[in-house]
C-alpha positions as CSV (number, residue, x, y, z in Angstrom):
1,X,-1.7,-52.2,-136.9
2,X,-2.9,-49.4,-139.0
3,X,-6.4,-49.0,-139.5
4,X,-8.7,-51.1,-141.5
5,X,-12.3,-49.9,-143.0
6,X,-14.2,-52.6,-140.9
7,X,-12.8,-50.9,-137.8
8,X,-13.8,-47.4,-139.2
9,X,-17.2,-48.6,-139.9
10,X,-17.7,-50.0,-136.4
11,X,-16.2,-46.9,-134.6
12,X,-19.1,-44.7,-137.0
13,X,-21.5,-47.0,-135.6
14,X,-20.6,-46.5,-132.2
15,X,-20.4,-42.6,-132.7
16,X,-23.7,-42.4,-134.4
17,X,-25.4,-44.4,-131.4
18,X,-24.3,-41.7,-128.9
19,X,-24.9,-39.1,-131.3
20,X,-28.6,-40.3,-131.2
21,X,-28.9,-40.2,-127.7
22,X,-27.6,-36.7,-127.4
23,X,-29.4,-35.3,-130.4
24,X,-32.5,-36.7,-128.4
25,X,-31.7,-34.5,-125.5
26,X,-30.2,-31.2,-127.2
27,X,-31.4,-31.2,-130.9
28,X,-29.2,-28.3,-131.2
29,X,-25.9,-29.9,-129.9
30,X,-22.8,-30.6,-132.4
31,X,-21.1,-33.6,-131.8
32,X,-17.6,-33.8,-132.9
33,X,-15.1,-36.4,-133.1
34,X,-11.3,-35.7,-132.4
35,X,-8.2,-38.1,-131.1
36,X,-6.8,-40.5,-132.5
37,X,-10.0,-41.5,-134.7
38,X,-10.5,-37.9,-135.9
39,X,-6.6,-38.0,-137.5
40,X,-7.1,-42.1,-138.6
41,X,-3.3,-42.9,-136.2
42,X,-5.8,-45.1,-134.1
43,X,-5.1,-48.8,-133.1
44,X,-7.4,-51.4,-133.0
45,X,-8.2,-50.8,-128.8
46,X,-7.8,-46.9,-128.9
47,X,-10.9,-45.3,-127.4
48,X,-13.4,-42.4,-129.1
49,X,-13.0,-39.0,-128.5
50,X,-16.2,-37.2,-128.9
51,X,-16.7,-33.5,-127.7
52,X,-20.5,-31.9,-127.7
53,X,-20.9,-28.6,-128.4
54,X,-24.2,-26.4,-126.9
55,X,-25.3,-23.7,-124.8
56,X,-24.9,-24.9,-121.1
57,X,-23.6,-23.3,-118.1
58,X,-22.2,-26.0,-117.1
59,X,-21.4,-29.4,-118.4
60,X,-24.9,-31.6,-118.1
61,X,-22.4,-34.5,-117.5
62,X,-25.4,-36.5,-115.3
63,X,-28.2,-35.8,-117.3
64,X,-25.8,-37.2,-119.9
65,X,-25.1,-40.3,-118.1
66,X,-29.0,-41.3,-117.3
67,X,-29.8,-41.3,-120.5
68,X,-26.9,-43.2,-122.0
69,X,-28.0,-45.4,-119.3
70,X,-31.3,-45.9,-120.3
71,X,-30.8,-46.6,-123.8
72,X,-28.5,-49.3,-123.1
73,X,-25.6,-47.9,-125.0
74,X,-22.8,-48.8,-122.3
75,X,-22.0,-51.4,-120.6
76,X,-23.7,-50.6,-117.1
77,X,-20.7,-50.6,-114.9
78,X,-18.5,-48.8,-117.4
79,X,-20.6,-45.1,-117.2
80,X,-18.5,-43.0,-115.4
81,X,-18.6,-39.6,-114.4
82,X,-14.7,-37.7,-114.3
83,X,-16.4,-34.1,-113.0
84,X,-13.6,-32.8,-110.6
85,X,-10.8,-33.7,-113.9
86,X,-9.2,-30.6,-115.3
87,X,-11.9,-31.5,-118.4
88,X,-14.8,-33.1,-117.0
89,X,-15.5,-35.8,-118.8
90,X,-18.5,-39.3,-119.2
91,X,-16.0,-42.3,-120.1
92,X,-18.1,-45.2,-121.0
93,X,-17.6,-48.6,-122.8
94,X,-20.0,-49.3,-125.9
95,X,-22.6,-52.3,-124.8
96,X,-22.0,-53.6,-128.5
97,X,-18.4,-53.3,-129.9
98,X,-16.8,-52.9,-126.0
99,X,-15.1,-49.6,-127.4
100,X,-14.2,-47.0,-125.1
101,X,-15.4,-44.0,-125.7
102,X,-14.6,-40.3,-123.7
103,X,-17.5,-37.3,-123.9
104,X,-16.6,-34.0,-123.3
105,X,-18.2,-30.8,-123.2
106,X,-17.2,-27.4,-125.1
107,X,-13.4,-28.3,-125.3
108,X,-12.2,-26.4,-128.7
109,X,-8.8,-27.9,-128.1
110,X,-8.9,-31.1,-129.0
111,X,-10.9,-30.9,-132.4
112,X,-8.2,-27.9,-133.3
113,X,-5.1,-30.3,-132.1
114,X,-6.9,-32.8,-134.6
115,X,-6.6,-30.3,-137.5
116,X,-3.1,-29.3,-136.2
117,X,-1.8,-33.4,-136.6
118,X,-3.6,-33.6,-139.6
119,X,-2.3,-31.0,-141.6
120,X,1.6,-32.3,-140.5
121,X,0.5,-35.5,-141.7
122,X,0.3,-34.1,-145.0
123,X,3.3,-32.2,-144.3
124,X,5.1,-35.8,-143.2
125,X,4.2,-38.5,-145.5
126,X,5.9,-40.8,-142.9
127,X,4.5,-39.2,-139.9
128,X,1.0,-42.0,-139.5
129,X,4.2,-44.7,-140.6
130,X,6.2,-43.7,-137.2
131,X,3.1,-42.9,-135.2
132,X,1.6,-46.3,-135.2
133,X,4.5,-48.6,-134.5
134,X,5.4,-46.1,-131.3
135,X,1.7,-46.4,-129.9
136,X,2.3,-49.9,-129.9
137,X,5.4,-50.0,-128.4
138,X,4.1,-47.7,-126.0
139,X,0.9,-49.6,-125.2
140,X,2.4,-52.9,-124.9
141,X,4.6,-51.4,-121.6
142,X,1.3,-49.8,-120.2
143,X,2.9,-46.0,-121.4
144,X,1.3,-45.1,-123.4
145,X,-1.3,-43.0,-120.8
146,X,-0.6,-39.8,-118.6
147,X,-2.5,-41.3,-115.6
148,X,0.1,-44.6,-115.9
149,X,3.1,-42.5,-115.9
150,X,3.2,-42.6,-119.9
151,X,3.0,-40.1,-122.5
152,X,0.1,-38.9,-124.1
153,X,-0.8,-39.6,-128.1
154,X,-0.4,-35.7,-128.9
155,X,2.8,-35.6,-126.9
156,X,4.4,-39.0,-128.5
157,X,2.9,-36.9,-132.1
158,X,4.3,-33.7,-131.0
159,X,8.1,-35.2,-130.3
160,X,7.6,-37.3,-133.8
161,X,7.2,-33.7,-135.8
162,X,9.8,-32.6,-133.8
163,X,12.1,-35.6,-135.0
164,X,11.5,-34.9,-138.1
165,X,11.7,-31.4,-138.6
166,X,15.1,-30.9,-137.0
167,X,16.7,-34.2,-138.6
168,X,20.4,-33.7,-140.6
169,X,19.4,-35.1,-143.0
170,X,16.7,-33.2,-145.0
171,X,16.1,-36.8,-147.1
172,X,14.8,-37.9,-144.0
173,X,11.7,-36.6,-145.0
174,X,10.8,-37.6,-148.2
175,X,8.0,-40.3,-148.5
176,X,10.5,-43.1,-150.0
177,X,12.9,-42.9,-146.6
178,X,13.6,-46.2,-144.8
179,X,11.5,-46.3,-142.0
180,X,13.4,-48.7,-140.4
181,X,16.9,-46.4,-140.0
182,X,14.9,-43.7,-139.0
183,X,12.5,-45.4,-136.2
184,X,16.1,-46.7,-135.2
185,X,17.3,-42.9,-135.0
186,X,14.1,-41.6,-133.0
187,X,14.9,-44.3,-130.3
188,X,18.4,-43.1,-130.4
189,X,17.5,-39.8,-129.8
190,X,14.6,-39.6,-127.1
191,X,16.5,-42.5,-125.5
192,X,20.1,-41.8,-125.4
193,X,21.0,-38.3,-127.0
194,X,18.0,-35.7,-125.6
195,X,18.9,-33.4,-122.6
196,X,15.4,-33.5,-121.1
197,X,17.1,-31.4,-117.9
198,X,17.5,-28.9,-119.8
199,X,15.9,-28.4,-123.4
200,X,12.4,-28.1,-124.2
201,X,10.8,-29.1,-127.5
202,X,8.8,-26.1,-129.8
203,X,7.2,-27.4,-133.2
204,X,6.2,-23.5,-134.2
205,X,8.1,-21.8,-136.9
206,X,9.5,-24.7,-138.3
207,X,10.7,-26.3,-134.7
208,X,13.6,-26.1,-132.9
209,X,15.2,-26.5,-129.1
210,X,14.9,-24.0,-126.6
211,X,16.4,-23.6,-122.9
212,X,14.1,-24.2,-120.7
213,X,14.5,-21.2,-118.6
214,X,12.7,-19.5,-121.7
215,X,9.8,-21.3,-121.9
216,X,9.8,-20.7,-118.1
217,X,9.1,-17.1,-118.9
218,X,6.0,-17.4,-121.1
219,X,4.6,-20.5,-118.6
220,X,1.3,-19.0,-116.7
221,X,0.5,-20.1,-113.4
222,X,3.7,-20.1,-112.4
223,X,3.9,-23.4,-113.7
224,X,7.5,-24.7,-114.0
225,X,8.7,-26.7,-117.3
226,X,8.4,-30.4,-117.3
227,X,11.1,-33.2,-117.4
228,X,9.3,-34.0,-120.5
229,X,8.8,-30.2,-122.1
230,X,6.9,-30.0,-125.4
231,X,5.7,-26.5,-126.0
232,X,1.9,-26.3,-126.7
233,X,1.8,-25.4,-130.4
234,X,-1.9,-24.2,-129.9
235,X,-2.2,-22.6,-126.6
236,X,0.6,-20.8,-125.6
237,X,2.0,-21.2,-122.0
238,X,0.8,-25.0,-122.0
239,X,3.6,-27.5,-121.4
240,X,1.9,-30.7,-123.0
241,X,4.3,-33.3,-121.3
242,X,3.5,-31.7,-117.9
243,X,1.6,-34.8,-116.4
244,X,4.1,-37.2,-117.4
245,X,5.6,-38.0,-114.4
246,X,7.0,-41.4,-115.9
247,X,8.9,-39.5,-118.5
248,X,12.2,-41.1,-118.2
249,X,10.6,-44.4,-118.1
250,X,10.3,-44.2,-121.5
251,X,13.5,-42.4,-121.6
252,X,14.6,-45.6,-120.8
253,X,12.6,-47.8,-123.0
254,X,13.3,-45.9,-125.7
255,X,17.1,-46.8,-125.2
256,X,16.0,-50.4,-124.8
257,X,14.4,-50.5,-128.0
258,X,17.6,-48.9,-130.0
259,X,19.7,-51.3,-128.0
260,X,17.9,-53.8,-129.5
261,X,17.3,-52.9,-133.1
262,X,21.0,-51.8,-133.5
263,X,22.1,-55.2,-132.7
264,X,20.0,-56.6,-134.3
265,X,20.6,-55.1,-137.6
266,X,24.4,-55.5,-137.0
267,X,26.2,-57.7,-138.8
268,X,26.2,-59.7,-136.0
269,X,22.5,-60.2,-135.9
270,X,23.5,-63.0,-139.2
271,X,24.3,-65.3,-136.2
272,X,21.3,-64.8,-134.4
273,X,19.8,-68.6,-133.6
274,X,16.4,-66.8,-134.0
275,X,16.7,-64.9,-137.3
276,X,14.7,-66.7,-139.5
277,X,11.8,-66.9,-137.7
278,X,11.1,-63.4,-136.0
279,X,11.2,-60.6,-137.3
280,X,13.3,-57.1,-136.8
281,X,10.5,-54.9,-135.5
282,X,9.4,-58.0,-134.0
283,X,11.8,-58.0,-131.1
284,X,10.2,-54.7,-129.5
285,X,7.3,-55.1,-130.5
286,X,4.5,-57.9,-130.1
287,X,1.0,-58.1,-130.9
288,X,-1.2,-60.4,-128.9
289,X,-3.5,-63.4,-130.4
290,X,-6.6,-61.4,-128.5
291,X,-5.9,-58.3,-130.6
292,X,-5.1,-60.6,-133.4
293,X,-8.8,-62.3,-133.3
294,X,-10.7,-58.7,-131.8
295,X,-9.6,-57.3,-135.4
296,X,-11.0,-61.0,-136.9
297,X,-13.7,-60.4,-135.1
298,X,-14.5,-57.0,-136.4
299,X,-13.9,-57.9,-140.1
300,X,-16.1,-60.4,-139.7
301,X,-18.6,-58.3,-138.8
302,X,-18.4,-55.3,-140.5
303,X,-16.6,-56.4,-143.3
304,X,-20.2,-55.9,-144.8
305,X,-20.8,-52.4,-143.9
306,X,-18.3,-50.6,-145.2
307,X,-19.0,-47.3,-146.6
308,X,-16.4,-45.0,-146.6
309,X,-17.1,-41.5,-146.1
310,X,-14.6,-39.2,-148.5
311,X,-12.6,-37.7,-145.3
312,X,-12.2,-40.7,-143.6
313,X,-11.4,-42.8,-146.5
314,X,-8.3,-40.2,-147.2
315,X,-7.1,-41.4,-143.5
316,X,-7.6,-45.1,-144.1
317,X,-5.2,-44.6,-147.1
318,X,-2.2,-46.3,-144.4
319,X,-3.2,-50.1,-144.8
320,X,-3.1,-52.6,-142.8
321,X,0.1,-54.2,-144.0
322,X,2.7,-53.6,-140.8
323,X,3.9,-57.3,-139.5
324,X,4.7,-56.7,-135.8
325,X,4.7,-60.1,-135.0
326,X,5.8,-64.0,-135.5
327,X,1.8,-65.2,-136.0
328,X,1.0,-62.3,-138.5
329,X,4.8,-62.6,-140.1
330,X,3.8,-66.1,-141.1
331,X,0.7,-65.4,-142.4
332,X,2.2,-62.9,-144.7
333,X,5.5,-64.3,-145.6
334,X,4.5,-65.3,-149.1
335,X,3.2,-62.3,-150.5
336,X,5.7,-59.4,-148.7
337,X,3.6,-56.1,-148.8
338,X,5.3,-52.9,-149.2
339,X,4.5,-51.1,-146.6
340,X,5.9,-54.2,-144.8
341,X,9.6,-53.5,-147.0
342,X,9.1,-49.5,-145.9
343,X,9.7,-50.7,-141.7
344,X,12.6,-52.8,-143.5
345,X,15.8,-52.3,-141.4
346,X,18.6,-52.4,-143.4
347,X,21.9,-53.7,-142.5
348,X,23.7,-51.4,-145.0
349,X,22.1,-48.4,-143.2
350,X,23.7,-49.2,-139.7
351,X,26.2,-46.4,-140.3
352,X,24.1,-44.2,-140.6
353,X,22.5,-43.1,-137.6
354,X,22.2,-39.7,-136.7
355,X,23.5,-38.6,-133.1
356,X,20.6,-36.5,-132.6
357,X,18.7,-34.0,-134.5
358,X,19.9,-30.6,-136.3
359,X,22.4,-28.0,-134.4
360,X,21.2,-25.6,-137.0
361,X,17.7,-25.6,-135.9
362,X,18.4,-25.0,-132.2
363,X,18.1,-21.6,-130.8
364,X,20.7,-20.7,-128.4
365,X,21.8,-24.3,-126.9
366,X,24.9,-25.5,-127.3
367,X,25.1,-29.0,-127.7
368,X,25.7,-29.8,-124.4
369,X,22.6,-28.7,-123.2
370,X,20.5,-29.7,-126.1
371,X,22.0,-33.6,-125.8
372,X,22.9,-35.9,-122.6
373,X,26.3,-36.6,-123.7
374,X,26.7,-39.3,-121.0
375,X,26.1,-42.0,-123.2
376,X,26.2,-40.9,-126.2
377,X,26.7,-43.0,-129.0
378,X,29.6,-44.0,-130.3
379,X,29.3,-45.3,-133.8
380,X,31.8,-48.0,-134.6
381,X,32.3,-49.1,-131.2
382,X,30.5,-51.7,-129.7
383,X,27.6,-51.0,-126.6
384,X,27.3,-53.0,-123.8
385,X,24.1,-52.1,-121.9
386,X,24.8,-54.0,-118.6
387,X,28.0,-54.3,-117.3
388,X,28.3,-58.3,-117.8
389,X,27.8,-58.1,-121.2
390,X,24.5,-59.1,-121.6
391,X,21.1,-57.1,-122.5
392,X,18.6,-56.6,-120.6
393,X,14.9,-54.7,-120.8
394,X,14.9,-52.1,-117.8
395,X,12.6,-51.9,-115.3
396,X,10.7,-49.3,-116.8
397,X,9.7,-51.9,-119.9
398,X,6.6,-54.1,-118.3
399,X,6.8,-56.8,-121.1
400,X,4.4,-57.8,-123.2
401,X,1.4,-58.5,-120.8
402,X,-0.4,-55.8,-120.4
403,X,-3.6,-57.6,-121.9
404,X,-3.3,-60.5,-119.5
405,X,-5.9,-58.8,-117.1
406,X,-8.1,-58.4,-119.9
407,X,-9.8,-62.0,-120.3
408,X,-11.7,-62.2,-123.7
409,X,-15.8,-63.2,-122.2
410,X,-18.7,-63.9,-124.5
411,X,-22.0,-62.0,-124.4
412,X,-25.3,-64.5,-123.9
413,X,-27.0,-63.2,-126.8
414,X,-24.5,-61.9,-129.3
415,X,-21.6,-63.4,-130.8
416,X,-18.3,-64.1,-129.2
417,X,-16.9,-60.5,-128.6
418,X,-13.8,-59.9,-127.4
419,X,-13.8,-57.2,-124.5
420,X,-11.8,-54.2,-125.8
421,X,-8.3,-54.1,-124.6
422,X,-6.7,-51.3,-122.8
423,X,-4.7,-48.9,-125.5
């Protein structure tokens, strides 16, 4: 799911067609790009972040609107106009590509949370490795969005950093780790081990765990921390996860999802009546035959028009070699790739799973308060998730339907275009 130069090149198409209509307004404006296709962790139905910069007293978000409507760029029942959000913002879906695409107005933050990911992505080799397989995850149970009761992209990045910095085992970092064991071990912790009562996540000074009674004292507002508390790295006082009001839903998902890649790298999974034809990573995650033909789609039509710039081509370096699914598995199954063996979950490395991150990182928690212990794992003892016995996804897990209201349609004079699916 990572990225291909086709999609690049038709998300700087859609970019540069806005750009023109606000350079045609304000000459003087800067348009800037940030999100998820600023940092290249974007999947195939992410949106576009864009943020003008100019001299207004306050955001022209109408005059805006009018003239992306009368150039035609959007779709004309897809303009619309967020002005009483905490960031007023246009949201709009491209009339060409159906991308969806968010405008805001002089909002420093999100172009300096882009250099923020961005520099820990060449901190974390395997950081853009992690990222994308959660998004999907995420996405494919509709939580992937605050409004749904999900998490946000920069709070899903911020509690990968924070996974990595406080893991035991400092190997866990280096670019040759398996990704498998340790996708395994961030489910393990966000969905079994992590006191999200009590503890709060920081990524400053090289991360750690903090009571949340302190970050209570630097909180402006009086705001009070979250269930889900990520410290803003950039803005101090901010609690990032404090709109996620559907934290332990994927709480719970996340324990669904270690559930289910424990057993099935177990040495029980040998006698699994399905093993040959699906893969590992393929029983949490699938990807749809619409995505699979919107990215066919794309290729085919900006395969092309490719030309890289030098920035973006250093973020298209993660290739699109992931197999998430039984159709793309199939494909592929001749000619393994290796980023393919990097997700590789490996039955040897079953004993290995960490109960948590690093005690020596955390401030002044004791481990009690830093992990739920109700639960916790037990390594060497079997796990029954329901009291019968068998497994089951909980409720907060919605399955793998979340495009089914999405119905591909075909444009009268263009060709067939899928209509862009919800992140």
């Amino acid at each position: 799911m990572s990225p291909r130069p086709e999609e690049a090149a038709m998300r700087r198409e859609v970019v540069k067609r806005i750009e023109t209509v606000i350079k045609d307004l304000w000459p003087t404006a800067d348009v800037q790009i940030f999100g998820s296709f600023s940092t290249g962790l974007y999947l195939p139905t992410s949106d576009i972040d864009l943020v003008v910069f100019g001299k207004w007293e306050r955001p022209p978000l109408q005059l805006l609107e009018q003239a992306l409507r009368k150039h035609n760029v959007a779709e004309p029942y897809s303009i619309k106009v967020l002005d009483k959000a905490t960031v007023p913002i246009i949201k709009l879906t491209d009339q060409e590509t159906e991308v969806k695409v968010d405008i805001s107005f002089n909002v420093e933050t999100g172009v300096k949370a882009a250099r923020f990911i961005k520099e820990y992505m060449k901190k974390y080799s395997l950081l853009p490795y992690l990222i994308l397989v959660l998004k999907q995850f995420l996405l494919q149970r509709d939580l992937n969005e605050v409004f749904t009761g999900g998490i946000s992209s920069y709070s899903l990045i911020l509690m990968a950093i924070s996974f990595l910095q406080l893991h035991p085992r400092i190997d866990a970092r280096r670019a040759d780790e398996n990704l498998g064991m340790l996708l395994i071990e961030f489910f393990e912790l966000y969905g079994r081990n992590f006191n999200y009562l009590k503890t709060g996540i920081r990524i400053k000074n090289g991360g750690a765990y903090i009571a949340k009674e302190e970050i209570m004292k630097v909180m402006t507002n009086g705001y009070r921390p979250s269930m889900l508390c990520i410290e803003d790295p950039l803005l101090p006082g901010n609690d990032v996860g404090r709109s996620s009001y559907g934290a332990m839903q994927v709480k719970q998902v996340f324990d669904y999802a270690y559930i289910v890649l424990s057993h099935a790298v177990s040495p029980l999974a040998r006698s699994y009546p399905n093993r040959d034809s699906e893969s590992t990573l393929g029983r949490i995650i699938k990807v749809t035959q619409e995505v699979i033909d919107y990215r066919a789609w794309i290729k085919k039509k900006w395969g092309s028009k490719i030309n890289l710039s030098p920035e973006l081509d250093n973020r298209l370096k993660i290739r699109d070699q992931i197999t998430l699914c039984n159709g793309e598995q199939q494909q592929n199954r001749d000619s393994e790739p290796s980023y393919n063996q990097h997700l590789a979950l490996s039955l040897a490395s079953t004993q290995q799973l960490s109960s948590g991150s690093s005690a020596s990182s955390v401030s002044s928690l004791s481990s009690s308060d830093i992990f739920s212990m109700k639960g916790a794992h037990n390594q060497g003892s079997s796990y029954s998730p329901v009291s019968s016995g068998g497994m089951r996804q909980p409720v907060g897990n919605r399955g793998h339907h979340q495009y089914n209201r999405n119905i591909w349609r075909r444009k009268k004079h263009r060709d067939s275009l899928p209509i862009s699916l919800s992140r």
